[in-house]
C-alpha positions as CSV (number, residue, x, y, z in Angstrom):
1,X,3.4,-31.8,9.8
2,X,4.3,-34.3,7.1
3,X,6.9,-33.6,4.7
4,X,4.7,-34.3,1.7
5,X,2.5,-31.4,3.4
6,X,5.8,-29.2,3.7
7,X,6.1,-29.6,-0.6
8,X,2.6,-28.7,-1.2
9,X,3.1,-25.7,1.1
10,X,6.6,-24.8,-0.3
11,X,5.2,-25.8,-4.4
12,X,2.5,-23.1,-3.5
13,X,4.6,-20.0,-2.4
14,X,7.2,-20.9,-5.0
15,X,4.0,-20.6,-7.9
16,X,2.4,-17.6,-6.3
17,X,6.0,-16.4,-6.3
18,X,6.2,-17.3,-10.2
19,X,3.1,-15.7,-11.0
20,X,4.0,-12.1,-9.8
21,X,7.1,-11.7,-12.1
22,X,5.6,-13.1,-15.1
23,X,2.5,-10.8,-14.4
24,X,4.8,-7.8,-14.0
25,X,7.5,-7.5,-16.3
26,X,7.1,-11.5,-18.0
27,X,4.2,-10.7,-20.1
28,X,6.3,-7.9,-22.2
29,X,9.2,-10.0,-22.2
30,X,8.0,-13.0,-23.8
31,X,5.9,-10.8,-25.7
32,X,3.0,-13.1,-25.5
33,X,0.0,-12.0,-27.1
34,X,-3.8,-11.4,-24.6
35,X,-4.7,-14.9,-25.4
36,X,-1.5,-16.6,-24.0
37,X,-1.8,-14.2,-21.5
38,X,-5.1,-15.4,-20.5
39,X,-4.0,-19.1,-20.8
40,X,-1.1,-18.6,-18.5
41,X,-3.1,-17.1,-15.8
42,X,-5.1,-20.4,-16.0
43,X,-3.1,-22.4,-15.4
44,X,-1.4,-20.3,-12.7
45,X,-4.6,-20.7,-11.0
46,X,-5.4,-23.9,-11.6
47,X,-2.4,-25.4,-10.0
48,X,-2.6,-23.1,-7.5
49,X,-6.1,-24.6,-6.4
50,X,-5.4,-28.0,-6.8
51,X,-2.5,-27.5,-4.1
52,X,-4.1,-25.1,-2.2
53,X,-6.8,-28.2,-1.8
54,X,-4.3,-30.1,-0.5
55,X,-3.4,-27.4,2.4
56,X,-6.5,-26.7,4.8
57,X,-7.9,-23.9,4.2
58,X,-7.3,-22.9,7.7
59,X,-3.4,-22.8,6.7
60,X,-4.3,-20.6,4.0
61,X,-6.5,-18.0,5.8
62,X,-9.9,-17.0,4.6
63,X,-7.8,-13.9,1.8
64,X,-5.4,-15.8,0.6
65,X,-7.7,-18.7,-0.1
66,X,-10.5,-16.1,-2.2
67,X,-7.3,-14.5,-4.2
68,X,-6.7,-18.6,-5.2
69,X,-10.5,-19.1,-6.1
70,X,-11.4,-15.6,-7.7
71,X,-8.2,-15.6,-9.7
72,X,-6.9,-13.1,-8.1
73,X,-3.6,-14.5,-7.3
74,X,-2.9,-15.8,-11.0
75,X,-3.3,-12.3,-11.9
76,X,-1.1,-10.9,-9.1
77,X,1.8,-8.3,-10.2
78,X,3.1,-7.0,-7.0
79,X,3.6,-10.1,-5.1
80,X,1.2,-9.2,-2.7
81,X,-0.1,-13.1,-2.3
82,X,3.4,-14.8,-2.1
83,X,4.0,-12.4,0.9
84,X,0.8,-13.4,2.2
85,X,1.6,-17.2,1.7
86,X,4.9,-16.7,3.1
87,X,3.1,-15.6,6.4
88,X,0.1,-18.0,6.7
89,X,2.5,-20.9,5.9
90,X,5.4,-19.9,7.6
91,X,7.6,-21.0,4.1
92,X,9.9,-18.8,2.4
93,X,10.5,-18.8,-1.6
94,X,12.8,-20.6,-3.2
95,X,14.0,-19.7,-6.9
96,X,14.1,-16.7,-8.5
């Protein structure tokens, strides 16, 4: 596996691992309003598909790849798809 492979993988868990937080305690935090709200899912899931295009989708597994496409994953509060990434990918998180 190539090292620029290993970034894309490790970029993606560490974004799907962003996403949770802000989804479940971020948004009140920063106080944003729905339409910030609805811009930061956005691009949530837009850099998580152009990375996840970069990683077969075999790597990603057929439910981890529909969260990516459908949104789902942007919108993620429990952390449910970092977990899942974690396991298809075999990467841990970094950050907080």
């Amino acid at each position: 596996m190539s090292s620029n492979l290993v970034s894309t993988e490790q970029r993606l868990v560490n974004l799907l691992g962003s996403a949770a937080p802000y989804n479940d305690k971020g948004i009140e935090w920063c106080r944003h309003t729905p339409e910030k709200v609805g811009e930061m899912h956005a691009e949530f899931q837009a850099e998580q598909l152009v990375l996840a295009k970069e990683i077969s989708a075999s790597r990603l597994g057929d439910a981890l790849l529909s969260a990516i496409e459908s949104g789902a994953a942007a919108r993620d509060w429990a952390g449910e798809y970092v977990v899942l990434a974690e396991q298809a990918l075999g990467v841990r998180r970094h950050g907080p």
